[in-house]
Every structure is written in structure tokens, then in C-alpha cells.
C-alpha positions as CSV (number, residue, x, y, z in Angstrom):
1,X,-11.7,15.4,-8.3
2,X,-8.4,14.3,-8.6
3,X,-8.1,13.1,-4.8
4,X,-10.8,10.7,-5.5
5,X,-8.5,9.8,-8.9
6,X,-5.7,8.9,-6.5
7,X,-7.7,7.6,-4.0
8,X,-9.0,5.2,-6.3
9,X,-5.6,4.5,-8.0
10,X,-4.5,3.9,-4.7
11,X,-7.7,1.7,-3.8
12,X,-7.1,-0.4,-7.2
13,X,-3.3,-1.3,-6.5
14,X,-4.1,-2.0,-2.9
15,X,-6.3,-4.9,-4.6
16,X,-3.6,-6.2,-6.8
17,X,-1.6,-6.3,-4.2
18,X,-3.3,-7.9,-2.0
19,X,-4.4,-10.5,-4.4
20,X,-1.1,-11.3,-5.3
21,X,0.1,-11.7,-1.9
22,X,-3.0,-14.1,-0.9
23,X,-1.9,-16.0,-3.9
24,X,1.2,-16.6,-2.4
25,X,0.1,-17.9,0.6
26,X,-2.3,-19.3,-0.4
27,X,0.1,-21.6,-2.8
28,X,2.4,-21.8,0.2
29,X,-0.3,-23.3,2.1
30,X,-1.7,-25.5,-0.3
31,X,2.1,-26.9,-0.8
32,X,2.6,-27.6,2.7
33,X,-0.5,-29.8,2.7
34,X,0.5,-31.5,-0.5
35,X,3.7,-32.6,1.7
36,X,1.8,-33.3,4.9
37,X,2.1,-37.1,4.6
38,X,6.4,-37.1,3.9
39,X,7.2,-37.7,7.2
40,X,11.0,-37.3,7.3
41,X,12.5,-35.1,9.8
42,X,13.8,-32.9,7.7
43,X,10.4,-32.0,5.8
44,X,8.8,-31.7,8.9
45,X,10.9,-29.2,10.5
46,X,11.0,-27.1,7.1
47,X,6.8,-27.4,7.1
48,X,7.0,-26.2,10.7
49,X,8.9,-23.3,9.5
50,X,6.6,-22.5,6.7
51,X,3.8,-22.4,8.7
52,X,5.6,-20.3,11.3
53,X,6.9,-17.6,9.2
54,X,2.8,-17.7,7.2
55,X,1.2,-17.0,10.5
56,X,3.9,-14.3,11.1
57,X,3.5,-13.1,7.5
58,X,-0.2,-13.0,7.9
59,X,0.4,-10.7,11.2
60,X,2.4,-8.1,9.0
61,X,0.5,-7.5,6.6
62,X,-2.6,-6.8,9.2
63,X,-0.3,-4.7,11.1
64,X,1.4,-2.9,8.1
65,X,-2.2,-2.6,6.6
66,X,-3.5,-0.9,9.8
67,X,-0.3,1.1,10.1
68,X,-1.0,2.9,6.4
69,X,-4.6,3.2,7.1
70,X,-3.2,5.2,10.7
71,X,-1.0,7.4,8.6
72,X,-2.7,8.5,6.3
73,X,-5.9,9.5,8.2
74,X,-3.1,11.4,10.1
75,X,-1.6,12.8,7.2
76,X,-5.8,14.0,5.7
77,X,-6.3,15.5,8.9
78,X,-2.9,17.3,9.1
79,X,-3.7,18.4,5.6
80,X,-7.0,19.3,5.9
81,X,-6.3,21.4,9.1
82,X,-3.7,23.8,7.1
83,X,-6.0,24.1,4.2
84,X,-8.6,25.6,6.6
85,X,-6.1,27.6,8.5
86,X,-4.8,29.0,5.5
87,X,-6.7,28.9,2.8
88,X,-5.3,32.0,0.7
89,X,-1.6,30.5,1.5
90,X,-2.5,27.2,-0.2
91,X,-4.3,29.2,-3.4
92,X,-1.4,31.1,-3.8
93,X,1.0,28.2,-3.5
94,X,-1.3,26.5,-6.5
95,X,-1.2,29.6,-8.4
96,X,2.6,29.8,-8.4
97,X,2.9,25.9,-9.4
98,X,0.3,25.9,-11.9
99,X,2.3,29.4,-13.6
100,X,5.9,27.0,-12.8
101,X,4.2,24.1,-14.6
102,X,2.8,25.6,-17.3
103,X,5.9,27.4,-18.7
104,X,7.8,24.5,-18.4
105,X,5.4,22.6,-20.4
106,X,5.4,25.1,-22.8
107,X,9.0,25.2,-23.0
108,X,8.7,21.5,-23.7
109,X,6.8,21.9,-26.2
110,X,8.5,24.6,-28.5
């Protein structure tokens, strides 16, 4: 229950991000078409640039997208594999950091 809680925390600020980042380019893009008709040298070769480094930008974030998506299958798989390798090492290992968090927490509180 709480992997799904993560999961979807980690769903929802995937969103945001990506929102905010299509914003961006988005305003980038429309900005470079609000300047399409200056036609000094100068403007041109900074809207050639802009366009450049969106395209590029674009590419990243596909790749760094896919990337995440790779690694943490990997990292699922990896994790589900111990967990059914060694299932009485991973209860034990919950035991002793739910008895660890719970003195400290009532430490805290006294």
C-alpha cells in the first residue's frame, strides 16, 4: 500500500514537472514566433539558437524520461528478486527498523 502511495507521489510530481517544463517551451516557442518577422542578423542567429537548443532540449527530456523509466524497472526487478530469494532476511530487516523507529519516536516524544 504504501508503494502505490509513492508510486503515485511519484506519478503526480512527474506531471508537474512535466507541465512546467512544456510551459516553458512552449513560451520559448511562442516567443520566437512573436520575433519571426525582425529580420536583423543578430535576432536571427539568436532565433536559430533557440530553436536549436529546444529541439535538443526536447531530445533530453525523451531520453532522460526513458532513462528513469529503464532504471527503475531495473531497480523493481532487482528488488523484487531479493525479496523472493530472501524473504525471512527482508522480515527481519523490517522487524529491526520498525523496533529502531519506534523507540526513537518514543524517545521523541517523552
Amino acid at each position: 500500500m504504501e508503494s502505490q502511495t509513492v508510486a503515485s507521489q511519484a506519478r503526480q510530481a512527474k506531471k508537474v514537472a512535466s507541465a512546467s517544463i512544456s510551459d516553458f517551451l512552449d513560451n520559448v516557442d511562442d516567443l520566437t514566433k512573436a520575433i519571426k518577422d525582425v529580420e536583423t542578423p543578430e535576432i536571427a542567429r539568436v532565433r536559430a539558437k533557440v530553436k536549436m537548443a529546444m529541439t535538443a532540449a526536447k531530445s533530453a527530456i525523451a531520453d532522460g524520461a526513458a532513462q528513469v523509466r529503464g532504471q527503475a524497472s531495473k531497480v523493481t526487478k532487482t528488488t523484487d528478486s531479493y525479496v523472493r530469494d530472501n524473504p525471512w532476511q527482508v522480515v527481519g530487516i523490517a522487524a529491526v527498523v520498525g523496533v529502531v523507529l519506534g523507540v526513537l519516536l518514543s524517545r521523541r516524544s517523552d
